[in-house]
Wavefront OBJ file of the C-alpha trace (Angstrom):
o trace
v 111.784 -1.670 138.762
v 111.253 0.727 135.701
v 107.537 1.000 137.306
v 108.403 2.448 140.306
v 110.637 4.593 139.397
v 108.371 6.227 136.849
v 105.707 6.697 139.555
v 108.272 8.049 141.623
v 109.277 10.434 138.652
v 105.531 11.201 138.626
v 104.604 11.777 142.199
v 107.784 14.405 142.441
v 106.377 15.934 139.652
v 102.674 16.500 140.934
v 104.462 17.623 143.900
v 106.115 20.139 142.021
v 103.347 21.559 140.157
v 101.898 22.084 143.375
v 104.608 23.864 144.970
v 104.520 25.962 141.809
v 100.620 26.598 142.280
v 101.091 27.557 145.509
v 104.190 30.161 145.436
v 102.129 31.749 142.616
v 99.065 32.003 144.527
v 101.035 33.826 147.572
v 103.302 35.124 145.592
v 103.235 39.427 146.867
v 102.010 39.806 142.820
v 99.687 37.309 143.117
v 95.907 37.291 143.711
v 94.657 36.284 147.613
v 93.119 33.563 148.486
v 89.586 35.525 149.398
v 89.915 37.658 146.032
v 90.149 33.895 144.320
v 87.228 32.657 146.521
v 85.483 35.499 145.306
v 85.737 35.000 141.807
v 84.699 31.833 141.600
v 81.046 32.624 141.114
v 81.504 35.558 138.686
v 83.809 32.782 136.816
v 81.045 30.221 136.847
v 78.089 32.884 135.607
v 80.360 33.949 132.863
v 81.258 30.650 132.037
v 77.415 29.722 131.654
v 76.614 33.432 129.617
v 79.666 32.327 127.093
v 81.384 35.528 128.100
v 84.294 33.956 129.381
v 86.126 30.663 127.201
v 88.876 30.214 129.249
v 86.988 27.464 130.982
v 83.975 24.820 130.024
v 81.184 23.697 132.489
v 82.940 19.977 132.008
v 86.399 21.581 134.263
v 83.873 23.282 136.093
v 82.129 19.787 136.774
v 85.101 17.927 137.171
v 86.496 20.627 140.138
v 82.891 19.960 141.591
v 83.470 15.983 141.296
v 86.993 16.452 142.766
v 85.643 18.326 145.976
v 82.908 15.363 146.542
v 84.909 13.130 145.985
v 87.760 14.107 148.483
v 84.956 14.799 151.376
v 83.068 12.118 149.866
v 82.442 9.297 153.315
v 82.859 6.426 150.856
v 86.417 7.437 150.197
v 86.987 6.520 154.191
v 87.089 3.021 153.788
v 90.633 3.077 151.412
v 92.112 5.350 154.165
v 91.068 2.862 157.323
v 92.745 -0.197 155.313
v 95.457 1.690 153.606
v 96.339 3.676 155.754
v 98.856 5.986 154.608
v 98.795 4.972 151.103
v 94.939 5.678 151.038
v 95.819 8.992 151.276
v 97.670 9.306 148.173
v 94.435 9.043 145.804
v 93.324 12.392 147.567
v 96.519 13.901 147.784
v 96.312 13.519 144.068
v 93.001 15.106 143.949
v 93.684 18.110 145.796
v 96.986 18.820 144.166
v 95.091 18.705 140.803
v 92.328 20.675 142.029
v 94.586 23.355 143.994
v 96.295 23.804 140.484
v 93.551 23.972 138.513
v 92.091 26.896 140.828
v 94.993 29.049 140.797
v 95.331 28.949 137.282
v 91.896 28.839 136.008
v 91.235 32.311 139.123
v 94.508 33.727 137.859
v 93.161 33.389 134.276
v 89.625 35.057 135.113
v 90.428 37.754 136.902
v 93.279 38.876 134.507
v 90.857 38.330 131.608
v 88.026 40.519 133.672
v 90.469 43.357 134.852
v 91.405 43.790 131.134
v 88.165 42.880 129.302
v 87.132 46.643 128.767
v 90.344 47.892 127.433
v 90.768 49.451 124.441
v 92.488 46.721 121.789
v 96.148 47.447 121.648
v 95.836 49.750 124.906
v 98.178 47.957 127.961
v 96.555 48.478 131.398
v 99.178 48.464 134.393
l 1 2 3 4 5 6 7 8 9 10 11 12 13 14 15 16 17 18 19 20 21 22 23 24 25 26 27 28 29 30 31 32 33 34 35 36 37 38 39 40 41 42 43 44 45 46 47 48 49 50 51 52 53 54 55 56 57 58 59 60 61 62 63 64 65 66 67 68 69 70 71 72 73 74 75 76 77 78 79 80 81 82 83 84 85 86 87 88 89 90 91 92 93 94 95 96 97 98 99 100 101 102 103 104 105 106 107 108 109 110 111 112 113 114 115 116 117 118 119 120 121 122 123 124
């Protein structure tokens, strides 16, 4: 019993980092979904100059291994004899991987709006 309800303790909790992800990302202060699109290859070329060390290649790789392996065709097989509960392995992927983008594209582009400012100098 103690097993399932610490997985149940878990899932609510993914679920709620999620929900947090995503008000943040539409949140009216909040970047857009395009400008975060857009980022992403300005964050990966300063990522591989060593301009920017908010990130490493390996979270880089590991968002690229999370996207294959959610569209991946092999992961079809859980889902036809699982069913629902195939799902869940991908649900977990995307929720770490929609988190992981909003706060690694929030990150960036606060790091690159303020990256030419004068030490001590606040930019609004």
């Amino acid at each position: 019993m103690a097993g399932t309800a610490t997985r149940r303790t878990w899932r609510w909790g993914a679920l709620a980092t999620v929900a947090t992800a995503a008000r943040s990302a539409d949140s009216p202060a909040g970047h857009s979904l395009g400008t975060r699109l857009g980022a992403l290859p300005r964050m990966v070329r300063a990522i591989r100059r060593g301009e920017y060390a908010g990130a490493d290649m390996a979270k880089l790789a590991m968002m690229l291994g999370a996207v294959g392996y959610v569209v991946s065709p092999v992961d079809l097989f859980p889902e036809a004899i699982f069913m629902v509960a195939g799902l869940a392995d991908d649900a977990i992927v995307v929720g770490w991987l929609a988190v992981t983008l909003v706060r690694l594209t929030d990150d960036f582009l606060d790091w690159e709006a303020n990256r030419d400012a004068v030490p001590g100098e606040v930019i609004r």
